[in-house]
N, C-alpha and C positions, 0 to 999 in steps of 0.2 A: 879783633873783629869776630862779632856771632859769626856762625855759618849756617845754610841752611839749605835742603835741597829743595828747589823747584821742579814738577812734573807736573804733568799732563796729556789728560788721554788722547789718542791721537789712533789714524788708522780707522777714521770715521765713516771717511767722505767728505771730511769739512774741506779738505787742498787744501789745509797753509800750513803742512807740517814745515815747508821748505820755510817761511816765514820765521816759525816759530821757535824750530831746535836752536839757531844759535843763542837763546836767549834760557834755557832749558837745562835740568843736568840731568834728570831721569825721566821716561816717557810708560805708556801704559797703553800699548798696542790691543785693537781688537784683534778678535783671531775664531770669529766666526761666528757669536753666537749674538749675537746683537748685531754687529756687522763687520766688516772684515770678508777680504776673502786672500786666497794664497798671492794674488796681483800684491795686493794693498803691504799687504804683511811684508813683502820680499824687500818693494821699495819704499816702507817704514823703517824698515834694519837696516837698511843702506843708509839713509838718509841719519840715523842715531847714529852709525860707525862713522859716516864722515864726519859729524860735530861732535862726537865725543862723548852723546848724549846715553847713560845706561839703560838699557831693556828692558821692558817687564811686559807680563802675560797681562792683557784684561779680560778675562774670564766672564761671563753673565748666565742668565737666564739665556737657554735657547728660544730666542723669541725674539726675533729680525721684523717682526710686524708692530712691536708697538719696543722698538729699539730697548730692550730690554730695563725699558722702564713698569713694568708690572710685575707683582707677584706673581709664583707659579707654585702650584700644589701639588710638585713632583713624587714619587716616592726616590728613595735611596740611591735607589739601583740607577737608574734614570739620569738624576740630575751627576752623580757620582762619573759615568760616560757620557755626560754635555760636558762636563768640566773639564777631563780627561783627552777627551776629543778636542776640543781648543785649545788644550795647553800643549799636546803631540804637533795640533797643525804649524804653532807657533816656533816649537824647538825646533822644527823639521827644518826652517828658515832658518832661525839662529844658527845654528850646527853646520849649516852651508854656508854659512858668511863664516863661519869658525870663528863664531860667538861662543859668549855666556849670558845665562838669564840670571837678571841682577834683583828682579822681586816680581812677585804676584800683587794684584790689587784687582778687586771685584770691582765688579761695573753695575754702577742703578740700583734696583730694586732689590739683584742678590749684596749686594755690597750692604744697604738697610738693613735688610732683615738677618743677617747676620749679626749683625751690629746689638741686638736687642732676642736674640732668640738661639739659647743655647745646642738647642741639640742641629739646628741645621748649620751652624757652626764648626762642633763636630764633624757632621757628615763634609761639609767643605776640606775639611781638615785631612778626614781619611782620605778624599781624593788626589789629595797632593801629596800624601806620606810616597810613593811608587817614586819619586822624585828627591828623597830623599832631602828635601828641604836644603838645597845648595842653593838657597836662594833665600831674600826676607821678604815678608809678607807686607803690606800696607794696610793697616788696621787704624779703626776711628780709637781714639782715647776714650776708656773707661765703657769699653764696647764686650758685648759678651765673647765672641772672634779673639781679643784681645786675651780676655783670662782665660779664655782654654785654650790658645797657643803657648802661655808662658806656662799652663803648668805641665805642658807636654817637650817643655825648652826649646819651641820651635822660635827660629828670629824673625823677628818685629819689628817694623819699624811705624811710631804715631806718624798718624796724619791726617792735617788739617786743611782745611778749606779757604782758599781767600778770597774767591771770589761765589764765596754762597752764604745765607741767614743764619744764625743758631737758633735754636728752642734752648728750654733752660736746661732739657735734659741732654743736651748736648746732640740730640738728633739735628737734621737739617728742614727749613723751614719748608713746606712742602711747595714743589714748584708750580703748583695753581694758584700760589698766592704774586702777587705783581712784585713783591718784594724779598722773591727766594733769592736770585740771582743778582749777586753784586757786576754793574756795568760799568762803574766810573774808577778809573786807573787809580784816582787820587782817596776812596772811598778802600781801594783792596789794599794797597800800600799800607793805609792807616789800621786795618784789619791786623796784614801780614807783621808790623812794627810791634802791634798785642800782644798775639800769638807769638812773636819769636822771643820778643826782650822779657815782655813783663807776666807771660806766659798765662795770660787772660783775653776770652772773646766776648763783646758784648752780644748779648742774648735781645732776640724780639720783644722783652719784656723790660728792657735798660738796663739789666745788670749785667756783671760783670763776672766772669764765672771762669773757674780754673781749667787751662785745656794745656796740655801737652804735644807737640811735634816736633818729627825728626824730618819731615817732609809735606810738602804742601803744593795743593793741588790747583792749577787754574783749568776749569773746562776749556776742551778744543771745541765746544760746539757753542762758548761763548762768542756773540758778534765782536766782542770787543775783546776775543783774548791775544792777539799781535797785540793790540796796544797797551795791555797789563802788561804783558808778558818785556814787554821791549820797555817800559815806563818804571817797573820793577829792576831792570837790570843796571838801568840809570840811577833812580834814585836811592835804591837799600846801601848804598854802599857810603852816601850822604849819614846815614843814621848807624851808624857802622854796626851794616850785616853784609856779606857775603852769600854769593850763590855757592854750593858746594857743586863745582864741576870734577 
């Protein structure tokens, strides 16, 4: 049997992390800068420890007013203590449950623009060196993020989307369009079975294009991600994939 880990970000406001962990093997906590506060964070690590589910930081844009879905045209210095500052409020919880953080993955629009823009990349990068990278990073396949982690040997892990559009250039389809976000269980299933077995995602343009993951993401602020998330746990194992818990 494939394996594969399922996450999702959580730590929203959406309430249905209790729903969703058991169905889950690693999760992507906010921790402030989009939203999150020390409430949220404390009883998100609780709720991953009792199901088993691995932790990780979701870092953003500091920019709680438009959920850190917009660019921001910080300098260095700046975004380097937003980063830094979320990823301290997060460990502060971890370390008090006498945890481990198991991976970073950006949130929204820094999550994009990293994806396609080398030097603020970089700058991400530098902010998490103080951390000594005990941890893997979740990065998009064939993402600028992606080659300057690997030539600095920091760990990686691909990931992919199952309940969102591709472009051909492997970005995601933008979410003004009515057809960015995948709603139907049976539609992300059919996605997730691409991407895992035959390691292809069809693109808004009908083709079929090479993508790589070691994890894959269902949005918490999907209406309908309890019923991926619990519809996937069902059926992958029909098509022989496993969740890697």
């Amino acid at each position: 049997m494939e394996a594969i880990d399922i996450n999702c970000d959580v730590g929203e406001g959406m309430g249905i992390e209790g729903k969703l962990f058991p169905f889950l093997s690693s999760c992507n906590i906010a921790c402030g800068g989009h939203a999150g506060d020390q409430w949220t964070m404390t009883e998100t690590v609780q709720l991953a420890q009792q199901y088993g589910v691995r932790i990780g930081a979701h870092p953003s844009y500091p920019d709680r007013k438009n959920f850190g879905r917009v660019s921001m045209d910080l300098s260095e210095k700046v975004l380097i203590e937003a980063i830094q500052k979320q990823m301290e409020s997060l460990l502060a919880v971890v370390k008090q449950e006498g945890l481990d953080l198991h991976h970073v993955k950006l949130h929204g629009a820094l999550y994009n623009d990293v994806a396609r823009d080398r030097h603020l990349a970089r700058t991400v990068l530098r902010s998490l060196e103080k951390y000594n990278f005990s941890f893997s990073i979740y990065v998009p396949y064939r993402s600028a993020i992606a080659s300057e982690a690997i030539k600095r040997g920091i760990p990686i892990m691909y990931e992919a989307f199952g309940d969102r559009r591709y472009q051909e250039d492997l970005s995601l389809v933008s979410r003004n369009s009515p057809s960015a976000v995948i709603q139907n269980p049976k539609e992300v299933l059919k996605q997730v079975i691409s991407i895992v077995r035959d390691e292809k995602v069809e693109t808004s343009m009908g083709n079929m294009t090479t993508i790589l993951a070691d994890t894959l993401c269902i949005h918490g602020d999907n209406p309908f991600a309890f019923q991926i998330v619990s519809y996937l746990s069902q059926e992958l194992p029909n098509h022989n994939i496993r969740i890697k818990k």
